[in-house]
C-alpha positions as a Markdown table, in Angstrom:
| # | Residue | x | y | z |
|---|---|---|---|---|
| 1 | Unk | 81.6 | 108.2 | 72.0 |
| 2 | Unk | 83.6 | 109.0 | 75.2 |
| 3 | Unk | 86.1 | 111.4 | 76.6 |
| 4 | Unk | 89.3 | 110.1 | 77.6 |
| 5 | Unk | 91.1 | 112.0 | 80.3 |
| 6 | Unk | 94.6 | 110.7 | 80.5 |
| 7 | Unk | 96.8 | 111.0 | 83.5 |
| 8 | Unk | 100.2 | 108.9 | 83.3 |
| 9 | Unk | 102.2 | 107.7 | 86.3 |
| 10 | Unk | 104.9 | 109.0 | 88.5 |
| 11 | Unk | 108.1 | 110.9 | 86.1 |
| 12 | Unk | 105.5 | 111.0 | 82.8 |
| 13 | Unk | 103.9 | 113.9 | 81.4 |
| 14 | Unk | 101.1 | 113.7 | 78.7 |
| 15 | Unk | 103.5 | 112.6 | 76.0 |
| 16 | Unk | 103.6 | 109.2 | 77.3 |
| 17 | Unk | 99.9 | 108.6 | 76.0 |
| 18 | Unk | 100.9 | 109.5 | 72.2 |
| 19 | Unk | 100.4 | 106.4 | 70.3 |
| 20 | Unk | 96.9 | 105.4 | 72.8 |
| 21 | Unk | 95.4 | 109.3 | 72.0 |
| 22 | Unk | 96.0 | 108.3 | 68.2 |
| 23 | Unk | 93.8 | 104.9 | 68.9 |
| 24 | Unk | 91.1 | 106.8 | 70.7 |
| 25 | Unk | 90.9 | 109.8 | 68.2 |
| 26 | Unk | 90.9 | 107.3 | 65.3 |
| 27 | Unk | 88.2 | 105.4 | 67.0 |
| 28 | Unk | 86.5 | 108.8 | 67.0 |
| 29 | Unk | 86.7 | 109.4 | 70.9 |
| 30 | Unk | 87.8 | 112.3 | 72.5 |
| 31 | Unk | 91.5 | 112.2 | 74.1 |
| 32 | Unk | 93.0 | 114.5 | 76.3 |
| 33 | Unk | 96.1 | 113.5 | 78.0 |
| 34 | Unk | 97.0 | 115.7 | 81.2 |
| 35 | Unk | 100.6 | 116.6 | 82.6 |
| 36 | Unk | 100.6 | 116.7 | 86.3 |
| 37 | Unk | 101.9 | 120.1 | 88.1 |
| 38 | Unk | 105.9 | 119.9 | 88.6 |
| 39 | Unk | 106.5 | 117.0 | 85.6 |
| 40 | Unk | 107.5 | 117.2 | 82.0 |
| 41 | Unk | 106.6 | 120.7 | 80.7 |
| 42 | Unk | 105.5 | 121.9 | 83.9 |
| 43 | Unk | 108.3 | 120.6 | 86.1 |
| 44 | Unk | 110.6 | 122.3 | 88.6 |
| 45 | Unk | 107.9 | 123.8 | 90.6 |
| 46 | Unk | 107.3 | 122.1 | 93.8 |
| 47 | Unk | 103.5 | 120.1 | 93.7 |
| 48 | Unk | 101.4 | 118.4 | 96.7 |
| 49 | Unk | 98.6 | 115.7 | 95.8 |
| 50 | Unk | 95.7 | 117.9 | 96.0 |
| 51 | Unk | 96.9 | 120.2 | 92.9 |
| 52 | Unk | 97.1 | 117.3 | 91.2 |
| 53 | Unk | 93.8 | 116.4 | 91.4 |
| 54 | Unk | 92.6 | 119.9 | 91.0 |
| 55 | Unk | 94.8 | 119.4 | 87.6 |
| 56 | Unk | 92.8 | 116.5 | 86.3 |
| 57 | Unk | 89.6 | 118.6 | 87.4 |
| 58 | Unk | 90.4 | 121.4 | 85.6 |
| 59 | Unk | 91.3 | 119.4 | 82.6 |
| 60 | Unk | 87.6 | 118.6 | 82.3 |
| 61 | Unk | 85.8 | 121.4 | 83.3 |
| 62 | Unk | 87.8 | 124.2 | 81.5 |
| 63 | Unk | 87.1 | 122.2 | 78.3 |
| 64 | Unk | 83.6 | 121.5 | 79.0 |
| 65 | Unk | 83.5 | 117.9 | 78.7 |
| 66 | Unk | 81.2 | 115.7 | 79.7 |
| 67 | Unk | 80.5 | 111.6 | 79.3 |
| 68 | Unk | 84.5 | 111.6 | 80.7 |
| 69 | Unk | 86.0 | 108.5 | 81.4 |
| 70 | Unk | 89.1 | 109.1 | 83.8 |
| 71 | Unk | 91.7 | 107.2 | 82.9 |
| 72 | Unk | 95.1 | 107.1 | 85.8 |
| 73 | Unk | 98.1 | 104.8 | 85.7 |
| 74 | Unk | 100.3 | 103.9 | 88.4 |
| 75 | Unk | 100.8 | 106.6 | 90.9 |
| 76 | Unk | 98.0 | 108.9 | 89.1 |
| 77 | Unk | 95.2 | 106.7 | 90.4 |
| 78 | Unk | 95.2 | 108.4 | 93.4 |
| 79 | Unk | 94.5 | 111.9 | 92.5 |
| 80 | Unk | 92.3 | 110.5 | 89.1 |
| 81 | Unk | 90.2 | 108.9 | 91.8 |
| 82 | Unk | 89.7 | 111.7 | 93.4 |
| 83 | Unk | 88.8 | 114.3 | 91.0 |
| 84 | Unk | 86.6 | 111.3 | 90.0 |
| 85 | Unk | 84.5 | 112.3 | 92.9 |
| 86 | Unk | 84.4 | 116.2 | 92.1 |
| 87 | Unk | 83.0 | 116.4 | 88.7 |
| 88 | Unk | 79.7 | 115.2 | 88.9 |
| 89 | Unk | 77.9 | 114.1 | 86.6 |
| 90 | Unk | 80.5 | 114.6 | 84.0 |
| 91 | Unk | 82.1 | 111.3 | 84.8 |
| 92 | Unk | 81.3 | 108.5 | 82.6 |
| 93 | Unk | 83.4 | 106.1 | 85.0 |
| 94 | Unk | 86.8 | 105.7 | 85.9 |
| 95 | Unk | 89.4 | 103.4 | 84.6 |
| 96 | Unk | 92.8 | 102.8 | 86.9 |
| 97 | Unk | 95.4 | 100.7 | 84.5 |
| 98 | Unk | 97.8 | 99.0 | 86.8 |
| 99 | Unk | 97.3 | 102.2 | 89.8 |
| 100 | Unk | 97.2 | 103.1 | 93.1 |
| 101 | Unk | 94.1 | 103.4 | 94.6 |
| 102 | Unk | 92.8 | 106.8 | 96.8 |
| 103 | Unk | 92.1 | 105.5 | 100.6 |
| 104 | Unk | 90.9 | 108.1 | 102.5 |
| 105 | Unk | 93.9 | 109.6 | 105.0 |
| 106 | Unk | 96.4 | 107.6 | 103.0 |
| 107 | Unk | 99.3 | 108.8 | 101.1 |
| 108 | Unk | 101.4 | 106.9 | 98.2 |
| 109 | Unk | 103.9 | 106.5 | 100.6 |
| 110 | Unk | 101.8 | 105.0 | 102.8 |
| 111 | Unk | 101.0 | 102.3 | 100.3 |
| 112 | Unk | 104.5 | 101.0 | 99.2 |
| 113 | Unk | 106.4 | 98.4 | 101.3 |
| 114 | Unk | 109.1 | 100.9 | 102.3 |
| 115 | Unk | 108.0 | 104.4 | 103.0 |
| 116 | Unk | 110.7 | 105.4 | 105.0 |
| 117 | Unk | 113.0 | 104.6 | 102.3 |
| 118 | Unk | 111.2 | 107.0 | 100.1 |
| 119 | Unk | 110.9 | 109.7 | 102.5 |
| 120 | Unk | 114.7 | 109.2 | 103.1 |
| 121 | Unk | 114.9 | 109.8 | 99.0 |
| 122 | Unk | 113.2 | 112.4 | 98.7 |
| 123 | Unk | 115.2 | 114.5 | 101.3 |
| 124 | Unk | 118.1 | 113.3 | 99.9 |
| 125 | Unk | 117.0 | 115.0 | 96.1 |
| 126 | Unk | 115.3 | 117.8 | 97.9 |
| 127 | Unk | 111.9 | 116.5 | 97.9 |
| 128 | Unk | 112.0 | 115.0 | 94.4 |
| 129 | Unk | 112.1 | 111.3 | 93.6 |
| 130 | Unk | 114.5 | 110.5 | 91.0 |
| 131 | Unk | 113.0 | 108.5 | 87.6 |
| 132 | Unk | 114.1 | 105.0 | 87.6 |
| 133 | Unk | 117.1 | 103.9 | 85.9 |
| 134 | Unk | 116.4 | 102.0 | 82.6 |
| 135 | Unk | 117.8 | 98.3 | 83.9 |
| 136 | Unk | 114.4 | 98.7 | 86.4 |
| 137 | Unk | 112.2 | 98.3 | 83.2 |
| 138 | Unk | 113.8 | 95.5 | 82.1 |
| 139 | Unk | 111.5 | 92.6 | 82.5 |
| 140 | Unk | 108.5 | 95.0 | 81.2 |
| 141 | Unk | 107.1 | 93.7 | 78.0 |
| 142 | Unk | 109.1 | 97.1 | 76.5 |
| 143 | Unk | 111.5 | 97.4 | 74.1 |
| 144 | Unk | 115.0 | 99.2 | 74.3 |
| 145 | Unk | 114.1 | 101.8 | 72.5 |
| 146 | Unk | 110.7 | 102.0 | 74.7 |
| 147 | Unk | 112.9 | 101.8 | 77.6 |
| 148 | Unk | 115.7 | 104.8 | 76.0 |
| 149 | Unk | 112.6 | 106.9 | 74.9 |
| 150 | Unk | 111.2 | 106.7 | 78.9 |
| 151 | Unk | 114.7 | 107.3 | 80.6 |
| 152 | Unk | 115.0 | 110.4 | 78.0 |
| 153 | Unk | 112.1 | 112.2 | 78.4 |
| 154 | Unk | 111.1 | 111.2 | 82.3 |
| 155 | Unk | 111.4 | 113.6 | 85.0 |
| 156 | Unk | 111.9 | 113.8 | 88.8 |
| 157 | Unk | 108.7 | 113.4 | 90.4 |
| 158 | Unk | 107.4 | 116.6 | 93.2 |
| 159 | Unk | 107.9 | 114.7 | 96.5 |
| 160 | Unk | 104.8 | 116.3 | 97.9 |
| 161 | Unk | 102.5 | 114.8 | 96.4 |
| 162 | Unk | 103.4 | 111.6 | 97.4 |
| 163 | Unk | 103.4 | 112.0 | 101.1 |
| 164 | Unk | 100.1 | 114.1 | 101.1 |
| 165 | Unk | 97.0 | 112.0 | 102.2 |
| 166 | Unk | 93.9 | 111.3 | 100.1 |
| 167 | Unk | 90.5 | 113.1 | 100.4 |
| 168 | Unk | 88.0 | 111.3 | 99.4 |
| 169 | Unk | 83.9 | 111.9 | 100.7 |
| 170 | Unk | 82.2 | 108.5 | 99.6 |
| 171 | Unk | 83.8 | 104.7 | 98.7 |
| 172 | Unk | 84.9 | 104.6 | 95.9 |
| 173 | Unk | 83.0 | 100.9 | 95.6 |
| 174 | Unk | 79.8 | 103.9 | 94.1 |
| 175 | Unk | 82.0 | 104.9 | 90.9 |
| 176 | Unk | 81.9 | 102.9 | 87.3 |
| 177 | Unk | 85.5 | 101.5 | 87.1 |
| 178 | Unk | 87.0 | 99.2 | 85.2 |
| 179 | Unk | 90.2 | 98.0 | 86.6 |
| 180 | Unk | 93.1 | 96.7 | 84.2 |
| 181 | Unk | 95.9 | 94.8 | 85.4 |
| 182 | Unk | 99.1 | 94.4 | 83.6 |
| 183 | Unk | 100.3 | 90.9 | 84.3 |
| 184 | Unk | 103.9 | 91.2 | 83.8 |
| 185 | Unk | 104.4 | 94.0 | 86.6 |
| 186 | Unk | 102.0 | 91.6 | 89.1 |
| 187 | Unk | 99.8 | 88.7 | 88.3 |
| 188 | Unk | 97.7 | 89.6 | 91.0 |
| 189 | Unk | 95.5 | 93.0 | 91.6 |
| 190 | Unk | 95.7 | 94.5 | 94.9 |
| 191 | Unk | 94.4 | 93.4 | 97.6 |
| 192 | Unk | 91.3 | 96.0 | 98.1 |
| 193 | Unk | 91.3 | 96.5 | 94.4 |
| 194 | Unk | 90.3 | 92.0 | 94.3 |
| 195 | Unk | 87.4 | 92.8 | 97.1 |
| 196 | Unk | 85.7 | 95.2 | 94.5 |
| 197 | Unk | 85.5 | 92.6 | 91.6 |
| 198 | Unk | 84.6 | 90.2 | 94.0 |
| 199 | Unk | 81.9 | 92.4 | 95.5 |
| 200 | Unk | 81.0 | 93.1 | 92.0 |
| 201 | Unk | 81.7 | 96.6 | 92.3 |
| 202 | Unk | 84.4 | 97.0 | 89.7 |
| 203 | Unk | 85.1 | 95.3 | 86.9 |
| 204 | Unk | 88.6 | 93.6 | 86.1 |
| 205 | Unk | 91.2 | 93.4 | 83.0 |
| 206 | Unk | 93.9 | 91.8 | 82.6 |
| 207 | Unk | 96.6 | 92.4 | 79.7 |
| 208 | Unk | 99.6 | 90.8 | 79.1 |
| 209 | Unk | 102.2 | 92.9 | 79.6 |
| 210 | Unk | 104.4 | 95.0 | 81.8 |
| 211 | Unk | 103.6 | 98.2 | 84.1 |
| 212 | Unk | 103.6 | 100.6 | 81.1 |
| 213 | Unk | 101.2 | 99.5 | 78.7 |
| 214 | Unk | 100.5 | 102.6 | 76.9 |
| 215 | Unk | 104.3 | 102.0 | 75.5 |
| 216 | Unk | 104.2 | 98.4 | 75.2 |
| 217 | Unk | 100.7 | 97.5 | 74.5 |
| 218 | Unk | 99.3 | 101.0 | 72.9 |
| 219 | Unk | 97.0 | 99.6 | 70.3 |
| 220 | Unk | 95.7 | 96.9 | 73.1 |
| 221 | Unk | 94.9 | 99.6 | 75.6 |
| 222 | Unk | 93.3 | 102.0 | 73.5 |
| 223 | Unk | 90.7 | 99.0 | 73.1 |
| 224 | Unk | 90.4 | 98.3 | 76.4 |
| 225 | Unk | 89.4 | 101.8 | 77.1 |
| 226 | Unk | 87.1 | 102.3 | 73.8 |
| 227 | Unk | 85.6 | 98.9 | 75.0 |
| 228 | Unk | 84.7 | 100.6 | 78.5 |
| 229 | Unk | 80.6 | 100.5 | 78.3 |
| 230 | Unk | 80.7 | 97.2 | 77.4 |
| 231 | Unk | 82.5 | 95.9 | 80.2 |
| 232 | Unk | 82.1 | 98.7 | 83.3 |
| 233 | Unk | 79.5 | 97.7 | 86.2 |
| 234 | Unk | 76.4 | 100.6 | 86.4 |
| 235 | Unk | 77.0 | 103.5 | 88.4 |
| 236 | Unk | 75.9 | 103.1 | 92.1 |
| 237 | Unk | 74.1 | 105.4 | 94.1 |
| 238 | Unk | 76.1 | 106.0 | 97.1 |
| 239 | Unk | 73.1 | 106.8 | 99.6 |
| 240 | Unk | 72.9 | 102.6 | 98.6 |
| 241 | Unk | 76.4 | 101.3 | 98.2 |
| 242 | Unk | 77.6 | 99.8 | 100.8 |
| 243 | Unk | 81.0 | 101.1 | 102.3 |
| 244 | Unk | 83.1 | 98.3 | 100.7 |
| 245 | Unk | 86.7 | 98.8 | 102.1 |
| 246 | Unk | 89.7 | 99.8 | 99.5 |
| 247 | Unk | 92.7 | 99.4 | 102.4 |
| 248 | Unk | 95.6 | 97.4 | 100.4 |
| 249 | Unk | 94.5 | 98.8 | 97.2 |
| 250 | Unk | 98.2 | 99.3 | 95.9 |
| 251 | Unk | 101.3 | 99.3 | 93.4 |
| 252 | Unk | 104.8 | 99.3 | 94.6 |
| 253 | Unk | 105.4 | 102.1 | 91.6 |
């Protein structure tokens, strides 16, 4: 059995993966969902991208852990992907459900169609971006009380963190990942994200529903990721791996 490390989104702490970390422990799987510096419980302190990946580090190697699958959504791809690369042979493989993905010198902002409209928010909220309103879920695959229970217990989101550039040492093309894509958010993965299936490098997964699964599709998820050895690519040694190219590799949230 595995060990889930679960790191939600942009404005979600570790109580959005609730009903998933009752799946996984069920399944008898480990489960440890992680709440980013400056959200939920450990909001209004002021966070850059790099503590955020030394968060989802630390969530592994204080507890020991090892066969640990990394699980980010949305936003959190790019720090789970790189605290993928720092915990050696603790990782299992990596799973990015509907994310962002780390490209070296790139920030979040770099990755969404309008950067300069986000910078302008976030000096408008004094370097915080604001949680969506609940019409901008509509459409989702959620239900109104899905949608009530996110605009309740989201938070504003540390601005620094999503202007800070990635750090990554190898491609990312050398790590186990199985890529799921939620079909009601995008049919389509990202660009760079498509050249890794293609390549073979990654694996992908589709699922019917909107951009938060692990409130819409809980149950469905949880299989997904207790279904990860059956359907991740082997580990590749990056002295071997070529340098396949993740530019493009992004989500507008």
């Amino acid at each position: 059995m595995a060990n889930f490390v679960l790191v939600a989104g942009a404005w979600l702490g570790s109580w959005a993966w609730d009903e998933v970390v009752s799946e996984l422990r069920a399944a008898g799987h480990g489960a440890y969902p992680v709440t980013l510096s400056g959200l939920a419980e450990k909001g209004s302190a002021p966070a850059g991208q790099q503590t955020h990946v030394a968060d989802v580090v630390a969530a592994v190697v204080e507890r020991d852990l090892r066969d640990v699958v990394l699980v980010g959504h949305s936003y959190s791809g790019i720090p789970v992907g790189q605290a993928a690369e720092r915990i050696g042979d603790r990782l299992a493989g990596l799973v990015l459900v509907d994310a962002n993905v780390p490209v070296a010198g790139q920030s979040f902002a770099d990755q969404i169609p309008e950067p300069a409209g986000l910078r302008a928010d976030l000096a408008a909220h004094g370097g915080w971006w604001q949680p969506l309103p609940p019409a901008d879920f509509a459409g989702q695959g959620l239900s109104a009380g899905q949608i009530a229970r996110i605009a309740e217990r989201a938070t504003p989101h540390p601005g620094a963190s999503l202007t800070e550039p990635a750090v990554l040492a190898g491609p990312l093309s050398a790590l186990p990942t199985v890529y799921v894509k939620c079909l009601l958010d995008w049919p389509e993965p990202p660009p760079g994200v498509a050249g890794l299936v293609a390549d073979g490098h990654w694996r992908l997964v589709e699922l019917d529903t909107g951009h938060w699964p692990m409130f819409s599709r809980p149950a469905e998820l949880a299989r997904i990721l207790g279904g990860f050895r059956d359907t991740v690519p082997a580990r590749t040694d990056r002295a071997e791996t070529d340098r396949a190219e993740t530019d493009g590799a992004q989500t507008d949230r």
